[in-house]
KEMI-277126 format. One record per residue: residue number from 1; residue in three letters; chain; y, x, z of N, C-alpha, C in turn. Coordinates in pm, 1 decimal, always signed. Layout:
N
num|residuo|cadena|n_v|n_u|n_w|ca_v|ca_u|ca_w|c_v|c_u|c_w
NUM|ALA|A|Y|X|Z|Y|X|Z|Y|X|Z
...
This chain:
184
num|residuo|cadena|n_v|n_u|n_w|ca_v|ca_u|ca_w|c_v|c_u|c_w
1|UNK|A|+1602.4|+514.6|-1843.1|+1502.8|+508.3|-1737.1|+1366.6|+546.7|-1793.9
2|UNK|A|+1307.3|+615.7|-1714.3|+1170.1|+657.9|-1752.0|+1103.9|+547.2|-1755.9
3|UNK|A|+949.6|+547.8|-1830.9|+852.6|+481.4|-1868.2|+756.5|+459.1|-1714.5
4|UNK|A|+710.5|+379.5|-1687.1|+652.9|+400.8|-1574.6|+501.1|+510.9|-1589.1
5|UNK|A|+496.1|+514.2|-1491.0|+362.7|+611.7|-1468.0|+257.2|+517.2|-1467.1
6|UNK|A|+143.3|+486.0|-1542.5|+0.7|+470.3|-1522.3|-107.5|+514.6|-1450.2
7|UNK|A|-162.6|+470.3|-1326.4|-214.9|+556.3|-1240.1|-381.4|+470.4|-1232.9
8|UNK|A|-473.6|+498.8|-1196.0|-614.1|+481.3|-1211.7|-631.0|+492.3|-1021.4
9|UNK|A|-675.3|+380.0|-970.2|-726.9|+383.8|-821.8|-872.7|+360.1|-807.6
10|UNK|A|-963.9|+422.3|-734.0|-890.2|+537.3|-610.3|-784.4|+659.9|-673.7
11|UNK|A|-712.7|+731.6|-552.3|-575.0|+783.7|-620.0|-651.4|+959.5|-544.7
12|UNK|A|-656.8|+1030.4|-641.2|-682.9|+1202.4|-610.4|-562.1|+1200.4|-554.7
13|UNK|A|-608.1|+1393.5|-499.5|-514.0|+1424.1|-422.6|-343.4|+1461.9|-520.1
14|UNK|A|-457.1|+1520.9|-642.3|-360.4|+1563.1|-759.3|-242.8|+1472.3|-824.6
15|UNK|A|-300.4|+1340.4|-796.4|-207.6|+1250.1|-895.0|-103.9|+1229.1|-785.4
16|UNK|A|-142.4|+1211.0|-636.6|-40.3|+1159.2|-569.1|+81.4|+1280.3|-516.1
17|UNK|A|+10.5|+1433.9|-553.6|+119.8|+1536.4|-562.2|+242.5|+1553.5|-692.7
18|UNK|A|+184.7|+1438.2|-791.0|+275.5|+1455.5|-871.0|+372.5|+1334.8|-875.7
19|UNK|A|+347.9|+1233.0|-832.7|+469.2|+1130.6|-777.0|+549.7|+1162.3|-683.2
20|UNK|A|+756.7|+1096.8|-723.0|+809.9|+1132.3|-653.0|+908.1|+1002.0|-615.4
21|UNK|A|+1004.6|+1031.9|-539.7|+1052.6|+948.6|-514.5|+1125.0|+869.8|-600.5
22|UNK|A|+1117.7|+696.8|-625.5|+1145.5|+676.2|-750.6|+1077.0|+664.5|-888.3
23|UNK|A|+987.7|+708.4|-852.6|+889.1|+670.6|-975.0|+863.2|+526.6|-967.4
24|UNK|A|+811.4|+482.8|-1133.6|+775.4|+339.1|-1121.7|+652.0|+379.0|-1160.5
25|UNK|A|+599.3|+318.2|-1098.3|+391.0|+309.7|-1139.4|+298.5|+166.4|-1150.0
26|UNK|A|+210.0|+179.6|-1256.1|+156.5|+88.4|-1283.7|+32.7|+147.8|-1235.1
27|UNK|A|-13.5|+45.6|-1148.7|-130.3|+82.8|-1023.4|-267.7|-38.3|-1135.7
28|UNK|A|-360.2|+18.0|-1128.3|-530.3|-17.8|-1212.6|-631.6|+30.2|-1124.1
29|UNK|A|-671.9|-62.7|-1074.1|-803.8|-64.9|-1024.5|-824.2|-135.2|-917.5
30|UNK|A|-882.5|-75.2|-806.5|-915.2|-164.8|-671.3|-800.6|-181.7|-605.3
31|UNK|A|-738.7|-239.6|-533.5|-687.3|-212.2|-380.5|-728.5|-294.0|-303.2
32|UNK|A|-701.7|-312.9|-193.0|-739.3|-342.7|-36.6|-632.8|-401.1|-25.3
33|UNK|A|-612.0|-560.7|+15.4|-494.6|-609.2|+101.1|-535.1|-620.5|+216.6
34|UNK|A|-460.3|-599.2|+315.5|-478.8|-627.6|+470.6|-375.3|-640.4|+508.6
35|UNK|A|-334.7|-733.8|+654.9|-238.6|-742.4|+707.5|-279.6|-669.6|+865.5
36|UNK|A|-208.1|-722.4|+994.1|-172.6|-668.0|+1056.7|-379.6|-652.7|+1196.4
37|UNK|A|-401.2|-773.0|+1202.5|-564.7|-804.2|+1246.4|-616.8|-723.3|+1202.3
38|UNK|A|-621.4|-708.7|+1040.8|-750.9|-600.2|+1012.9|-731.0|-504.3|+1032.4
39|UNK|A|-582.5|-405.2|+1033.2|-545.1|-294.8|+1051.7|-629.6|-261.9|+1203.4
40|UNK|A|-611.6|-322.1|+1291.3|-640.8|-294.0|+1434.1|-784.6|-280.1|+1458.5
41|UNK|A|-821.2|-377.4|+1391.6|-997.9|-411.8|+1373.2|-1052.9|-257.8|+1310.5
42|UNK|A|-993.2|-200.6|+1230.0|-1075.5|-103.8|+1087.7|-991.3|+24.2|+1180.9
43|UNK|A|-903.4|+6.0|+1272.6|-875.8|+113.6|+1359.0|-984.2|+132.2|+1509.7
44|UNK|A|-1023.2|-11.1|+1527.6|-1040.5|+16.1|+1679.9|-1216.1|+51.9|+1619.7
45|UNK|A|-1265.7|+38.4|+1470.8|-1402.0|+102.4|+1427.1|-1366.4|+230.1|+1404.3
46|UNK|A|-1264.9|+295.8|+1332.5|-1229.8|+438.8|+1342.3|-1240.4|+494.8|+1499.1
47|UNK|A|-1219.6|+477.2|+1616.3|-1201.6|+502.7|+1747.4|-1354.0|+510.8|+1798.0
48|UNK|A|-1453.9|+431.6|+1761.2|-1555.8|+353.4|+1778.8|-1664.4|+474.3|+1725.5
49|UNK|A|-1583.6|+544.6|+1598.1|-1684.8|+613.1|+1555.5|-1806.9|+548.0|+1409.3
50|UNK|A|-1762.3|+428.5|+1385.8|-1855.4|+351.3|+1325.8|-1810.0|+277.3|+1187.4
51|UNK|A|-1844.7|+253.2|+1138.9|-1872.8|+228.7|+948.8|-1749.4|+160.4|+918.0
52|UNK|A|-1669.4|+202.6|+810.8|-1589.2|+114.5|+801.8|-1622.3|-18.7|+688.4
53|UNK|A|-1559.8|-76.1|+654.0|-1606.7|-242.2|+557.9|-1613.7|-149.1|+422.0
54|UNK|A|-1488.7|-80.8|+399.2|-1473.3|+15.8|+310.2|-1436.2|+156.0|+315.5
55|UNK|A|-1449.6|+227.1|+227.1|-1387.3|+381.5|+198.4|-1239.8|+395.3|+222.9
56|UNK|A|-1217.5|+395.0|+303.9|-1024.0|+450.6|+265.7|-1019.7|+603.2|+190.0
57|UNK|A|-1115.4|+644.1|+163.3|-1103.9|+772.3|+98.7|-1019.8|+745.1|-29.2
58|UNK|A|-884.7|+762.6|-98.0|-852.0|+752.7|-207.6|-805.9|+599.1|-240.9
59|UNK|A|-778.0|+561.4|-124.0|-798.8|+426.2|-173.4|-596.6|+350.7|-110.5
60|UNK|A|-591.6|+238.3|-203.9|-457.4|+216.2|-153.5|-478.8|+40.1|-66.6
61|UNK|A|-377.0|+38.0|-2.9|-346.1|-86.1|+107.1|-270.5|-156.8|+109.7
62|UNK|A|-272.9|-253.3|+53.6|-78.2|-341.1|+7.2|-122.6|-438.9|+164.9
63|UNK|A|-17.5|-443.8|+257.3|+36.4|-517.8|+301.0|+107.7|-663.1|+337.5
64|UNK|A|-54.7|-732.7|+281.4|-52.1|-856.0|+235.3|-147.2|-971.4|+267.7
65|UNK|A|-105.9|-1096.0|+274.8|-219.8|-1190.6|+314.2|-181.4|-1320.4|+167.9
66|UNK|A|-206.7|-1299.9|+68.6|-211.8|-1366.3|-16.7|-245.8|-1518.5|-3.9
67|UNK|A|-138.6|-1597.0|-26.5|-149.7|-1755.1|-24.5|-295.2|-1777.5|-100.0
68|UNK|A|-275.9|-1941.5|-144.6|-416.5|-1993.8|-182.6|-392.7|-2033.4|-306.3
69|UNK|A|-469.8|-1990.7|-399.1|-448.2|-1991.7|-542.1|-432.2|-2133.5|-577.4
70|UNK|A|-354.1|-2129.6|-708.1|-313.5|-2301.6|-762.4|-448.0|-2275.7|-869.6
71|UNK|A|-440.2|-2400.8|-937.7|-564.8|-2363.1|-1020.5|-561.7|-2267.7|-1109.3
72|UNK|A|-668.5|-2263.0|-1140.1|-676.9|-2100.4|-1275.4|-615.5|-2011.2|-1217.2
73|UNK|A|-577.6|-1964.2|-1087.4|-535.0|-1838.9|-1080.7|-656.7|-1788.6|-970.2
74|UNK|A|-669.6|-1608.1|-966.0|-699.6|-1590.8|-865.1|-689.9|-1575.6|-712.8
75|UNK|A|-531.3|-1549.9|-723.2|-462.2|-1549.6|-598.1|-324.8|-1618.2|-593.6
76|UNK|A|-255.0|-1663.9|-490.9|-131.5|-1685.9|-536.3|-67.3|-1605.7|-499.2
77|UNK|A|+87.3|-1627.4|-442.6|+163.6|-1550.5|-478.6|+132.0|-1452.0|-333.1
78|UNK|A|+216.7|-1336.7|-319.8|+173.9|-1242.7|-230.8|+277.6|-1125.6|-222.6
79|UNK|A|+390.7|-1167.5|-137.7|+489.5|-1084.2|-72.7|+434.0|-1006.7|+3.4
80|UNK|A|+517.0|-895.1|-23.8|+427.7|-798.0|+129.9|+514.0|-803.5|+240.8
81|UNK|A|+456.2|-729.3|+358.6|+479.0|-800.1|+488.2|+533.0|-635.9|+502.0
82|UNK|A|+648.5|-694.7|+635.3|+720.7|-559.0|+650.7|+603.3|-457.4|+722.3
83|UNK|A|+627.7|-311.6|+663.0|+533.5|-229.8|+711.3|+500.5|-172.2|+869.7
84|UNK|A|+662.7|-184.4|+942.4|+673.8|-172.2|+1030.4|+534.7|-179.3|+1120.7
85|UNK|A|+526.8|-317.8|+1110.7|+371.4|-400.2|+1162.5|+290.5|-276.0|+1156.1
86|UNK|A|+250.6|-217.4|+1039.6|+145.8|-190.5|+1057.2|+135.5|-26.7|+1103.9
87|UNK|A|+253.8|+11.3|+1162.8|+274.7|+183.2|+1203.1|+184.7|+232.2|+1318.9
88|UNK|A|+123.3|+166.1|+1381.7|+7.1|+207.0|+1462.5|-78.9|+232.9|+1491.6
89|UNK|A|-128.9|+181.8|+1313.8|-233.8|+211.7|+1237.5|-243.1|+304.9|+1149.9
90|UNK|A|-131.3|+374.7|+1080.0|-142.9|+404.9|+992.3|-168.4|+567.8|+991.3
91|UNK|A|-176.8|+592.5|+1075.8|-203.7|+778.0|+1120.5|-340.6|+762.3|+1100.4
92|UNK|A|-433.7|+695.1|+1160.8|-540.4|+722.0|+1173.4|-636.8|+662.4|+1038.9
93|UNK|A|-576.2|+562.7|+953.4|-584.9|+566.7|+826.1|-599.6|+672.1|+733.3
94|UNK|A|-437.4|+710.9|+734.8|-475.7|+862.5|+669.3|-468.0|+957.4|+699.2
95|UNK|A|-587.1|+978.6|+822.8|-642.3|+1104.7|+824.2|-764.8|+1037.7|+810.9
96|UNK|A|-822.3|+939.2|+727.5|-973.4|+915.2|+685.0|-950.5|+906.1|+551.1
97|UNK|A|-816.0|+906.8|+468.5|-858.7|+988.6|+326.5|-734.4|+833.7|+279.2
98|UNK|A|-669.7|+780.5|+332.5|-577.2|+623.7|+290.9|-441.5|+708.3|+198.9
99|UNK|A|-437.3|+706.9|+54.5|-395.2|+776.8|-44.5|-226.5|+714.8|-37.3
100|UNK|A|-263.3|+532.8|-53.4|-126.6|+517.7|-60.9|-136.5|+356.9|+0.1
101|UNK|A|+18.2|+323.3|+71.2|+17.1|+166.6|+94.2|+152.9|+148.0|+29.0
102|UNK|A|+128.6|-11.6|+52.9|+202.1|-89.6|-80.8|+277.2|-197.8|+84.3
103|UNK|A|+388.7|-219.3|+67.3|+465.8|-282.3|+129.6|+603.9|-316.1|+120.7
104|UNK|A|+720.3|-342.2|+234.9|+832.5|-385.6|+217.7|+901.4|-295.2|+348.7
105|UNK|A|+1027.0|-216.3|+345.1|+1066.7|-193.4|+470.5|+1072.5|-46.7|+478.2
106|UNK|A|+1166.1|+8.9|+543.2|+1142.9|+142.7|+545.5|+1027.3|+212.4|+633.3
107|UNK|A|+976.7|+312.3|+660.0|+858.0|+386.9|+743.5|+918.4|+494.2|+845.8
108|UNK|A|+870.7|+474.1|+937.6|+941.1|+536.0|+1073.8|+910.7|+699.4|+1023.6
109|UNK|A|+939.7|+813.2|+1099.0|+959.7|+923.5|+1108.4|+813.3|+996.3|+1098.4
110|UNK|A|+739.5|+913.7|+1219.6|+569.1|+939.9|+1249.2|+486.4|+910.4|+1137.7
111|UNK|A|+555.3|+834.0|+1051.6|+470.0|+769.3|+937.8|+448.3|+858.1|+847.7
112|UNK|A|+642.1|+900.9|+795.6|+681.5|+1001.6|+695.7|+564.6|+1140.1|+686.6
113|UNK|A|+595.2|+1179.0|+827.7|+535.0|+1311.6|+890.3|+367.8|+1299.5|+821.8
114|UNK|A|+340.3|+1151.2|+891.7|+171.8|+1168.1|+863.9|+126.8|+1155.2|+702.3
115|UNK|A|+205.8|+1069.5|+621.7|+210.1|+1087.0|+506.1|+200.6|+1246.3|+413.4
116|UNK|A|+329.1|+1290.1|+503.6|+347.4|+1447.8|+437.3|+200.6|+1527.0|+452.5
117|UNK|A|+177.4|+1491.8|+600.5|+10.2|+1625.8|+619.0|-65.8|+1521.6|+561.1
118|UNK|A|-94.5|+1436.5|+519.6|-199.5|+1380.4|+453.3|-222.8|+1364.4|+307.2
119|UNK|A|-78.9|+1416.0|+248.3|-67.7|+1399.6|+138.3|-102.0|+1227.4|+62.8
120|UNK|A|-16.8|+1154.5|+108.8|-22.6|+1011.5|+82.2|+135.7|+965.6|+42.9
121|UNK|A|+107.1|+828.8|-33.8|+290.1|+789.6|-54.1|+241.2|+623.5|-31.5
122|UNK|A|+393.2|+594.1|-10.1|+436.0|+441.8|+38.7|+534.2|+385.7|-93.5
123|UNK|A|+424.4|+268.8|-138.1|+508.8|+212.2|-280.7|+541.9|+71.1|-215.3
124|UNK|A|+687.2|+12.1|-338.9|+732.8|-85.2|-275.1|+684.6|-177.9|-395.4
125|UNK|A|+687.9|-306.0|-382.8|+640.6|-393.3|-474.5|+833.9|-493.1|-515.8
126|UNK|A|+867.4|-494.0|-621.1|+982.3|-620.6|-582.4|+980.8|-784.1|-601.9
127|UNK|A|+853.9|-788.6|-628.6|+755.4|-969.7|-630.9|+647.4|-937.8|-624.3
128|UNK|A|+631.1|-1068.0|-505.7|+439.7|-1093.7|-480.3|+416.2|-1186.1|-568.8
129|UNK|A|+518.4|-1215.0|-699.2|+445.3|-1374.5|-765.8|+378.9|-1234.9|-896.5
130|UNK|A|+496.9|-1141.4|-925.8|+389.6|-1050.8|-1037.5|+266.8|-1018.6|-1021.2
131|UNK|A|+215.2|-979.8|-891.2|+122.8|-947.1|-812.2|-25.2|-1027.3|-863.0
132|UNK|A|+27.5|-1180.2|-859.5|-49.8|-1277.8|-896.7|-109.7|-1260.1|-1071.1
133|UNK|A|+10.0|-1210.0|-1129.4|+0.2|-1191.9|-1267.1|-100.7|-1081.3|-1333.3
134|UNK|A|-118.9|-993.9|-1228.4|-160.9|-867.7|-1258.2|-344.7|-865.3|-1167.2
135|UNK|A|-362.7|-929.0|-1156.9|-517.7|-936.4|-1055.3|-627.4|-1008.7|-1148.7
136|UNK|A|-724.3|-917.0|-1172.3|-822.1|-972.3|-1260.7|-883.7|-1042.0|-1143.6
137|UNK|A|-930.9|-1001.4|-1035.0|-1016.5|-1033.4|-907.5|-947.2|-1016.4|-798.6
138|UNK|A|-1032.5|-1104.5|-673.0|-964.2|-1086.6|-576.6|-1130.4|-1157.1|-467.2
139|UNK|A|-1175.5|-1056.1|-395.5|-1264.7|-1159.5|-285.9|-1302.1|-1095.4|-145.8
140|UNK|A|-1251.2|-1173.9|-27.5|-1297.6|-1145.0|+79.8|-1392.3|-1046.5|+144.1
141|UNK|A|-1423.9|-933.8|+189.0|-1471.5|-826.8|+235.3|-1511.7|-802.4|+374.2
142|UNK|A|-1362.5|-810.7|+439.6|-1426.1|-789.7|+597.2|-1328.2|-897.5|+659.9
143|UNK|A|-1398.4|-948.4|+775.5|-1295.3|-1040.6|+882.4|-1287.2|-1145.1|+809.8
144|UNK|A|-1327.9|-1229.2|+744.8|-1273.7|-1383.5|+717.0|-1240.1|-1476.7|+770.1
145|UNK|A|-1282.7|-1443.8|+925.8|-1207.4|-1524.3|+1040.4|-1064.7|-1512.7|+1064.7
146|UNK|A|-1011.5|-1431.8|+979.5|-892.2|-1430.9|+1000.8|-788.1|-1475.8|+901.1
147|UNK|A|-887.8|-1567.5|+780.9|-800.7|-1650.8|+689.7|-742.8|-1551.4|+614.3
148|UNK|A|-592.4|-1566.3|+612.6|-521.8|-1513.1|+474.0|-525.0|-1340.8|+532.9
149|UNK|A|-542.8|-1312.5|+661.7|-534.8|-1180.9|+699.6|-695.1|-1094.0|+713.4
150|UNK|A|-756.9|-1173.4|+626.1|-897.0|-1056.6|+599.7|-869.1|-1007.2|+494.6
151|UNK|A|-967.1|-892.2|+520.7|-964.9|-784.4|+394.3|-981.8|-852.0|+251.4
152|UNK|A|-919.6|-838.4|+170.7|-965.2|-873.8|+45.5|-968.8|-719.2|-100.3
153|UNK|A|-1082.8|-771.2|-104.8|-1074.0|-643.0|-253.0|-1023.2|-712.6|-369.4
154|UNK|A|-934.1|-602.9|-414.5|-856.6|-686.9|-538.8|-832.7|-569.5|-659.2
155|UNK|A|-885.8|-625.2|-747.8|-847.3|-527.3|-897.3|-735.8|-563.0|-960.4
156|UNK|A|-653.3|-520.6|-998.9|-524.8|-451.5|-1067.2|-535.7|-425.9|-1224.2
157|UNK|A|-450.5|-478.4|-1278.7|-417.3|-434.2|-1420.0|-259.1|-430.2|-1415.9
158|UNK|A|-222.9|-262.6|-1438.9|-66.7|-307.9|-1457.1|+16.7|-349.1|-1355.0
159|UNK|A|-39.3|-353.1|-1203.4|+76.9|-408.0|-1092.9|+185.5|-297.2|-1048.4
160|UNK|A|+319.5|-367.1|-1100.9|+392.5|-287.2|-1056.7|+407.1|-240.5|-947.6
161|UNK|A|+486.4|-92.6|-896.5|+512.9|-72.8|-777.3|+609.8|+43.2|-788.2
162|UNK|A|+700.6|+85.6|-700.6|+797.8|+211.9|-723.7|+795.1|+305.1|-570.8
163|UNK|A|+776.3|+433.6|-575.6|+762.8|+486.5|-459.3|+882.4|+535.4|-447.4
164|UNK|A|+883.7|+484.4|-300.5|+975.4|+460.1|-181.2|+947.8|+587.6|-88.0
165|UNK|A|+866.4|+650.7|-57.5|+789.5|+723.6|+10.6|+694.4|+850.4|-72.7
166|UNK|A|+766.9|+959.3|-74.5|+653.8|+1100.8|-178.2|+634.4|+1181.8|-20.0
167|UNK|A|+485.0|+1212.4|-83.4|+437.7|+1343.2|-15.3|+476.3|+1429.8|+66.7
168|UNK|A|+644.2|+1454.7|+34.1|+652.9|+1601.6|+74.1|+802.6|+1557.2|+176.8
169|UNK|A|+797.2|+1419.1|+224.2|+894.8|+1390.9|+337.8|+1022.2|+1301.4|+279.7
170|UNK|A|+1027.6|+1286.0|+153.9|+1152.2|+1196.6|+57.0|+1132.2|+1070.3|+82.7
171|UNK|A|+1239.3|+978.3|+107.3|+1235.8|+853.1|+117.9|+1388.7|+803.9|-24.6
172|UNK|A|+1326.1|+703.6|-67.3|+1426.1|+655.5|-150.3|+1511.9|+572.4|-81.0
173|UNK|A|+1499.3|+506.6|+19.5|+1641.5|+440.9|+47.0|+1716.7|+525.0|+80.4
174|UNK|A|+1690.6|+643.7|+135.9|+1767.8|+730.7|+249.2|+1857.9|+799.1|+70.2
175|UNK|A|+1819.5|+849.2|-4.3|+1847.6|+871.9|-129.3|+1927.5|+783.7|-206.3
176|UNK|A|+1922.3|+673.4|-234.0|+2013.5|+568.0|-240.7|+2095.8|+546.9|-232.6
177|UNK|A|+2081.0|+549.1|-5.2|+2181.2|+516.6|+68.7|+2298.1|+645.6|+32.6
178|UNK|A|+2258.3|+744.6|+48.7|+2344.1|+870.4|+44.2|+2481.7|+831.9|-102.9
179|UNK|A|+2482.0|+794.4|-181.0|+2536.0|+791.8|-288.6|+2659.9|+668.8|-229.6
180|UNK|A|+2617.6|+624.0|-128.4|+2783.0|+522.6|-113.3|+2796.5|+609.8|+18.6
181|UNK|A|+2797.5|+684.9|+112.7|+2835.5|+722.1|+222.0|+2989.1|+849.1|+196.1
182|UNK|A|+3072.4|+802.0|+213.5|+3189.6|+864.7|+193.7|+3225.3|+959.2|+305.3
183|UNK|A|+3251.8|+1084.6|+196.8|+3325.2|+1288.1|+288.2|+3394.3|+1241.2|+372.0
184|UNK|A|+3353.5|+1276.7|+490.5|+3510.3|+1278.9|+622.0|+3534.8|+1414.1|+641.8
């Protein structure tokens, strides 16, 4: 098995043309958790015409509302939430520059598509407790009225993730799946 890939966020257009399906990547730097509230909120300001909390230019989105830290940690643990949720949002994400999201679940057809013209990928995480392991920081941004589902900015050292979702229309389960489906 290959070594994982080391990647530096925000994510160019270049780095995310060279991930493919199946890669393992070690994600460093910012990301953005949001769950399903802020998605709608940071959409219905895209519609609006007006500022967002942050840049989605280059920037990635894990799919998450992170419990409440035990002591000495910054966050606790933090499963991601099926992506499904958030497919209504996610066109208009990236076409404002949203590089890559981090979740659980496969991505509908509309997603794939918008991914492909946007040049963006969908990584899967397989623990929200590593998640915890890997976060130098973590603090509230936009919406805090919405508890564990406001924006939080969070830095990364080393969080795993494996793409599920490349650029150019590949999905890894569908890849996967193919390898037990038996010739009629």
């Amino acid at each position: 098995m290959d070594a994982p890939i080391r990647i530096q966020v925000p994510l160019s257009e270049d780095v995310v043309l060279q991930l493919k399906t199946g890669d393992r990547v070690l994600l460093n730097g910012v990301i953005y958790a949001a769950r399903d509230a802020a998605h709608k909120r940071l959409v219905q300001l895209i519609h609006e015409g007006k500022e967002l909390p942050f840049d989605l230019l280059g920037s990635v989105i894990y799919y998450v509302g992170p419990t409440p830290p035990r002591p000495g940690m910054v966050e606790g643990s933090a499963e991601p939430t099926s992506s499904y949720r958030m497919a209504p949002y996610t066109p208009p994400h990236l076409g404002r520059g949203l590089k890559a999201m981090i979740g659980k679940g496969q991505r509908g057809s509309e997603i794939v598509h918008s991914m492909a013209k946007n040049k963006a990928v969908y990584f899967a995480t397989t623990t929200g407790a590593m998640f915890s392991k890997t976060l130098i920081a973590s603090v509230a941004i936009a919406y805090e009225d919405l508890g564990p589902e406001a924006i939080r900015r969070i830095t990364v050292v080393d969080f795993p993730v494996m793409v599920v979702n490349d650029c150019f229309g590949n999905e890894l389960y569908r890849q996967g799946g193919s390898q037990f489906e038996t010739a009629e």
